[in-house]
N, C-alpha and C positions, 0 to 999 in steps of 0.2 A: 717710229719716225725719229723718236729724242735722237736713241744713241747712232744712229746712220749719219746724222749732220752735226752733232755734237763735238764731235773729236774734231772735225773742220772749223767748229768755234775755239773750242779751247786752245789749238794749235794758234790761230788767229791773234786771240788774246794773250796767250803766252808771248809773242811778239813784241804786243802792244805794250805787256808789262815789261819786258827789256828794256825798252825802248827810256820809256817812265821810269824807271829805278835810274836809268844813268842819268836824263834829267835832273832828277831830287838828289843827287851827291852834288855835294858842297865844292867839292873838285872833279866839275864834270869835263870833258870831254867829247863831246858829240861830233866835231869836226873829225876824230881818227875813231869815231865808233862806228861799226859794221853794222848798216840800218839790216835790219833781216824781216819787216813790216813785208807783209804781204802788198802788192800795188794792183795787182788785176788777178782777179777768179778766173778761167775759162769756165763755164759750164757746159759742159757735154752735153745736148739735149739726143735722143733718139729718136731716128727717122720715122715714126710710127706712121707720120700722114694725117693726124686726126688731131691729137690735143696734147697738151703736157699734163705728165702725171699727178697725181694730189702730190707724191713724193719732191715734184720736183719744185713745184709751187711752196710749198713747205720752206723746203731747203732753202731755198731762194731768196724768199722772205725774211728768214730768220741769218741771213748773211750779208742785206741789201744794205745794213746799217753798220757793217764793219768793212767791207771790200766792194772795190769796185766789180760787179758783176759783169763778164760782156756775153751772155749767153751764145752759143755755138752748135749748127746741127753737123749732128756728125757721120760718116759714112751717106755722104749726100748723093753718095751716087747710084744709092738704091732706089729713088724714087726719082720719078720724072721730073723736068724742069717745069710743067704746070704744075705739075702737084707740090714740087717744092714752093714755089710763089704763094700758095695758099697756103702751105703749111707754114710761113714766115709772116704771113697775115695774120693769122690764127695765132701762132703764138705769143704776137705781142698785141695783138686782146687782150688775151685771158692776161699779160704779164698787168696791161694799166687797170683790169678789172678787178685782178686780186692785188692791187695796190702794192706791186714787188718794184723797186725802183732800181733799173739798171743802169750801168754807165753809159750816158751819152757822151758823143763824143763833139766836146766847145765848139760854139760859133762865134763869141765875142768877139775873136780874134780875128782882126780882116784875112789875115796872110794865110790862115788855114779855114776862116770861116766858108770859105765855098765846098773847099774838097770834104771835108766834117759835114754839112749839111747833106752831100752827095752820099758818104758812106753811112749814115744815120738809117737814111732811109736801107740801104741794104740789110740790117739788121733782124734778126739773128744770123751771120754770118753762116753759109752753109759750107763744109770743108771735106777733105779727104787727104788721107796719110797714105804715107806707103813707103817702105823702103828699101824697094827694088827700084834700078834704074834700067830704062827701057830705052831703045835707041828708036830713034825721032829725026826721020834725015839723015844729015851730018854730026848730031848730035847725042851724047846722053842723055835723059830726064828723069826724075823721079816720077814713078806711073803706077797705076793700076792697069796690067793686061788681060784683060777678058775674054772668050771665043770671039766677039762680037764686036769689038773693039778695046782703043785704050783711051783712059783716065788720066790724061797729066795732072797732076797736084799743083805748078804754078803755072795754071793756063785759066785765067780768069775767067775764059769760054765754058771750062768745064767745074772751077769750082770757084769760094771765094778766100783760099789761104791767102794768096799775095795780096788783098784788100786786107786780110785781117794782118797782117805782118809787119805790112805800109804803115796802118792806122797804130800798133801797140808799139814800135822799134820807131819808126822814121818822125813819124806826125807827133803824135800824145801821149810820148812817154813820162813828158816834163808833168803835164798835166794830169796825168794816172797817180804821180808822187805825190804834187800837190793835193790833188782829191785827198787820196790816204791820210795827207798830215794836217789838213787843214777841215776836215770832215769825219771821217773816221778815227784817225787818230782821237781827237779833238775829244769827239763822244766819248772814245771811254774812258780816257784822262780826266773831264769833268765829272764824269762818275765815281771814277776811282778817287777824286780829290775830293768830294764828297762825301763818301763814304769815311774817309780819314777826318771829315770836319773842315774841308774850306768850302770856299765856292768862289764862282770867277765874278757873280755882281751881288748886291745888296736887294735888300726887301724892293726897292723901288727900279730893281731891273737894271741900276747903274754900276759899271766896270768897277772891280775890286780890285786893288793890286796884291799882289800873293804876300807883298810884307803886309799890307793893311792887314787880310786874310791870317797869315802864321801872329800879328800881335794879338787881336783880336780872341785868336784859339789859343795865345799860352796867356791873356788875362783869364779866358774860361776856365785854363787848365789849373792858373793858383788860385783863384776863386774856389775851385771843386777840392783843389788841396785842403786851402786851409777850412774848409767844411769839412770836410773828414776828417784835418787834424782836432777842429772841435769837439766832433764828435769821438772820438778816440778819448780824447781827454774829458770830455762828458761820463762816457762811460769809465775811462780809468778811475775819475773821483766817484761816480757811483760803486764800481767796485771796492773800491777802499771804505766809503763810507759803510755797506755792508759787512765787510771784512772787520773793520772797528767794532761794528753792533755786535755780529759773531761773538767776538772774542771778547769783549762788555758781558755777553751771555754766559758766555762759557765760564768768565772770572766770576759771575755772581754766583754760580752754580757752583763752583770751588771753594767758593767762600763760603756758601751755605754747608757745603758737605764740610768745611775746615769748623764752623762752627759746630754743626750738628757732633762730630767725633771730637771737637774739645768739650761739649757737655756732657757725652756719654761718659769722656773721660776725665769731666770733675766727676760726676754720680759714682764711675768705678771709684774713683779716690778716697771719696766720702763714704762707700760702703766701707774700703777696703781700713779705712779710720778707723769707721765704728767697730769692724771688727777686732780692730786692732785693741780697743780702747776696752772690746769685751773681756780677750784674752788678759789684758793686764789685769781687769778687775777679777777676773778667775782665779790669774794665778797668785795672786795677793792673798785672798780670801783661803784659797789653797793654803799657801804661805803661814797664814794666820792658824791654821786647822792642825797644821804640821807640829807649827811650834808649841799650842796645846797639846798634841798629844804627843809629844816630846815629854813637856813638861809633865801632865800626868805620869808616866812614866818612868819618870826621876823620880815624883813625887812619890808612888805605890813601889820602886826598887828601893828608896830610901827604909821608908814603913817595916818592909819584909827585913830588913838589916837590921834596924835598930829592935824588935821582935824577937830576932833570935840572938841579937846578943842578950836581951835581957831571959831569956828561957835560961842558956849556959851561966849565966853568975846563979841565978837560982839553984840550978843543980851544984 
């Protein structure tokens, strides 16, 4: 059932939101704007003779709050004129039992209130189309020709289009607009305004004006600002403050590892001393070892010289 009456909704609301977008421009227009608002449904019912469908029930209901609905039997000239009676009976039962609200058409009004009260009761309109013309006397007409006779289409003997024609063109056309803009319309504008954050009255059910409404929602809207800028900035000095600890961490750790490799490298220094300080005493000692046995040296070549010169004076 959704997607069978569905697309007859959205199409409806697509409208509706036309309509509302030029509304809410700051430089509207609506006096040269092309209303395209749907004003009145037909609904096609089928001549079955018994009852309306779940289907049609359905649909009905779920379009009674956007368009004016005028329900309509169609091909009425399949069933008898008692049987039609009841079947117009029957249908609007079941329409006030299943709670579908159709358009009636106003009595308020003196000037039309009697003929409206007249055509109410005719209601569900039953009709026939056709568009062959059949000759009737001296004249043309639009007709249905059968073996067994013909169907004029505006011979209110035979069906009820020129009532319905009357009632949508002549009578309440004014009033099919106003319903849509004052009713339907209305609904889903307050919805849709809601949806966006206004509304048309306050907690106590009393009328709001759209500037009360739009100040009211852009106090909300710097309110929520500047809480989020708080928060932003909450977070950005938490961030930093962590950022700081980080890198306070990171520096001690640097600084331990700068300490830790400057004592390793006194420790290498101080070995590298001692070594040094070994060597020297080595090579001193060395040094000292040398020049004794240098001098031994001198000492035992001298001996061997002065030795043999005295052997040669001997001889």
């Amino acid at each position: 059932f959704y997607q069978l009456y569905q697309h007859i909704v959205d199409y409806i609301d697509t409208q509706f939101e036309s309509y509302l977008q030029e509304e809410l421009k700051i430089k509207r227009s609506l006096h040269n704007y092309h209303d395209s608002r749907i004003h009145a449904c037909l609904y096609f019912i089928a001549p079955s003779g018994h009852s309306l469908k779940s289907l049609d029930l359905v649909t009905m209901k779920k379009l009674d709050s956007k368009v004016n609905i005028i329900p309509v039997i169609a091909k009425a000239d399949t069933i008898s004129k008692s049987e039609l009676h009841k079947f117009k009976i029957k249908i609007m039962s079941e329409l006030v039992s299943n709670g579908v609200q159709i358009y009636q058409f106003p009595i308020d009004d003196e000037t039309v209130a009697k003929i409206n009260t007249a055509m109410n009761g005719h209601l569900p309109f039953a009709v026939v189309g056709s568009t062959e013309e059949v000759s009737i006397g001296n004249k043309m007409v639009k007709a249905r020709q059968y073996p067994w006779g013909v169907v004029q289409v505006e011979n209110e003997n035979h069906c009820d289009f020129v009532k319905l024609r009357e009632m949508l063109i002549c009578v309440n056309m004014e009033d099919l607009r106003e319903q849509t803009h004052t009713r339907h319309y209305e609904l889903y504008r307050r919805c849709k305004l809601e949806e966006m954050g206004f509304r048309d009255t306050d907690p106590e059910c009393k009328p709001v004006s759209l500037q009360q409404t739009y100040e009211e929602k852009r106090q909300e809207f710097v309110g929520e600002l500047q809480r989020r800028e708080e928060e932003m900035r909450q977070t950005f000095v938490q961030r930093v403050k962590e950022k700081e600890a980080e890198l306070k961490d990171a520096e001690r750790e640097l600084q331990g590892k700068f300490e830790q490799l400057k004592r390793m490298h006194a420790e290498e220094k101080s070995k590298l001393e001692e070594k040094r300080r070994s060597l020297e005493e080595e090579m001193s000692v060395f040094s000292k070892r040398k020049a004794a046995t240098e001098l031994l040296q001198a000492q035992a070549f001298n001996t061997s010289t002065n030795n043999k010169k005295d052997k040669d004076r001997k001889k």
